[in-house]
C-alpha positions as CSV (number, residue, x, y, z in Angstrom):
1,X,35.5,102.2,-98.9
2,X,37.4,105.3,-97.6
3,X,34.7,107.4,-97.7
4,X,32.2,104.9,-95.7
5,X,34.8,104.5,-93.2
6,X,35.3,108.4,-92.7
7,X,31.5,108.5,-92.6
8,X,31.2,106.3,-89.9
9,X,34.1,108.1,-87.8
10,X,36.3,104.9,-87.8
11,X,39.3,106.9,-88.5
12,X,38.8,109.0,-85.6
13,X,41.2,108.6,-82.3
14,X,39.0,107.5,-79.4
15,X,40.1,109.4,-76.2
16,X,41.4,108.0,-73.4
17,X,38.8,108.5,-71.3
18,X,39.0,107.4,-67.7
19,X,42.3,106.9,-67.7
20,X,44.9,108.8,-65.1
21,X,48.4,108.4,-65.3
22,X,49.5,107.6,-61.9
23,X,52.4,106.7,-59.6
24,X,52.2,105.1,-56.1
25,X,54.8,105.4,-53.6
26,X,54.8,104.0,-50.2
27,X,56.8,106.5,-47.8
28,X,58.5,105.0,-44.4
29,X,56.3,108.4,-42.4
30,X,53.2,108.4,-40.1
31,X,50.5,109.6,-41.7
32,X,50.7,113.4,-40.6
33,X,54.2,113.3,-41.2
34,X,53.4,111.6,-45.0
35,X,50.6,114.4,-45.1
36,X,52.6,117.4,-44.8
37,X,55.2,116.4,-46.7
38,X,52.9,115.9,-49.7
39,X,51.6,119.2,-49.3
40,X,54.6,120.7,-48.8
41,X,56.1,118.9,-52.3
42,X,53.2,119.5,-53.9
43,X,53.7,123.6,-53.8
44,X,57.2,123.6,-53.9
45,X,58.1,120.9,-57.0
46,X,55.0,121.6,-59.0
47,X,54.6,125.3,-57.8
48,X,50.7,123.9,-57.7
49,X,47.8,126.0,-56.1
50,X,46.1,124.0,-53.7
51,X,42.4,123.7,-53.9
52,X,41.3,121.0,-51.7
53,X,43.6,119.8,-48.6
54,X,41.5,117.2,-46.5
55,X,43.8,115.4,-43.9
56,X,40.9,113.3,-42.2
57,X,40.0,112.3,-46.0
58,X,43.4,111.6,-46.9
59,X,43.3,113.7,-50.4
60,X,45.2,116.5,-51.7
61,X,44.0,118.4,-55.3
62,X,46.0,120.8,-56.6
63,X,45.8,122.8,-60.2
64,X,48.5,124.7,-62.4
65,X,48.6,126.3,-65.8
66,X,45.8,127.7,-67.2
67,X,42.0,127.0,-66.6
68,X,41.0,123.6,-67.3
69,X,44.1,122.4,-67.4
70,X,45.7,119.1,-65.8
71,X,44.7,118.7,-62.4
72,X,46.8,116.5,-59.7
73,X,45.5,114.6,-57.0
74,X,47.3,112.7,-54.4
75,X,45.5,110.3,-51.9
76,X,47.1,108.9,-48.7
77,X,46.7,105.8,-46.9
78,X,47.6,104.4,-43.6
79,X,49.4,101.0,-44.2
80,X,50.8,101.0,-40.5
81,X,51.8,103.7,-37.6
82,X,55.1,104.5,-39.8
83,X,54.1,103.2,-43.4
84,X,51.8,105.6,-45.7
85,X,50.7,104.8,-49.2
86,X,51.0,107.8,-51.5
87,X,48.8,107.7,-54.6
88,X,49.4,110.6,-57.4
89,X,47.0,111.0,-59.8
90,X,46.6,113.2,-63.2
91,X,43.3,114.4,-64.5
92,X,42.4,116.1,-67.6
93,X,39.2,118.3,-68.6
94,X,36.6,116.2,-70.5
95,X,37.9,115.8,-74.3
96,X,41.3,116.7,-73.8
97,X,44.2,114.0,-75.2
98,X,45.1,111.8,-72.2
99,X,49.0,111.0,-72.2
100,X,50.1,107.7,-71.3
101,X,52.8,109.4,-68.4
102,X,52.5,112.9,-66.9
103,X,55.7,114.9,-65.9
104,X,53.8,116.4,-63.2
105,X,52.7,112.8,-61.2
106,X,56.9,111.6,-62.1
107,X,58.1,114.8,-60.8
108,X,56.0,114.5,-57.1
109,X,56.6,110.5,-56.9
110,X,60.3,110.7,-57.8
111,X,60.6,114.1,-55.5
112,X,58.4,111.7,-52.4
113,X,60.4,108.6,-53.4
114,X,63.6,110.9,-52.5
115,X,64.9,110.7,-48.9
116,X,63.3,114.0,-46.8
């Protein structure tokens, strides 16, 4: 039975694919304000690189470590004229073991969460 069962893969750990570990925080800032602090935390508690930094889009991307690596994205939205919705997001390359929690997203939500 063992060897059907190994033929047909059913031992095999399915990926979690499309799942992101993720964090939302909801920061008491306009929405420039909100923006540039994100930026800011983003390169100086992750030491990230930034690749894509779209203000009118509301999205932030940054990458670390080596290539293909875990990615972090935040997205911002305007609740009010002093109340922004922070979302931080972890991606992995295609095939690569998805952890429940990511030390990167806690680091940036509990450094946002943190008074300025």
């Amino acid at each position: 039975m063992k060897l059907i069962a190994r033929w047909l893969g059913l031992n095999r750990r399915v990926p979690r694919v499309g799942l992101h570990p993720r964090r939302d925080v909801e920061l008491e800032e306009s929405y420039d304000e909100a923006y540039a602090r994100v930026l800011t935390a983003v390169e100086t508690v992750l030491g990230a690189n930034v690749a894509l930094a779209d203000r009118t889009g509301g999205r932030i991307e940054a990458r670390f470590g080596l290539v293909n690596n875990e990615r972090v994205a935040c997205t911002l939205e305007r609740i009010g004229e002093t109340k922004t919705r922070v979302r931080v997001e972890a991606y992995f390359p295609a095939g690569a073991d998805v952890p429940e929690r990511s030390r990167a997203v806690d680091a940036l939500a509990a450094a946002l969460a943190s008074p300025p």
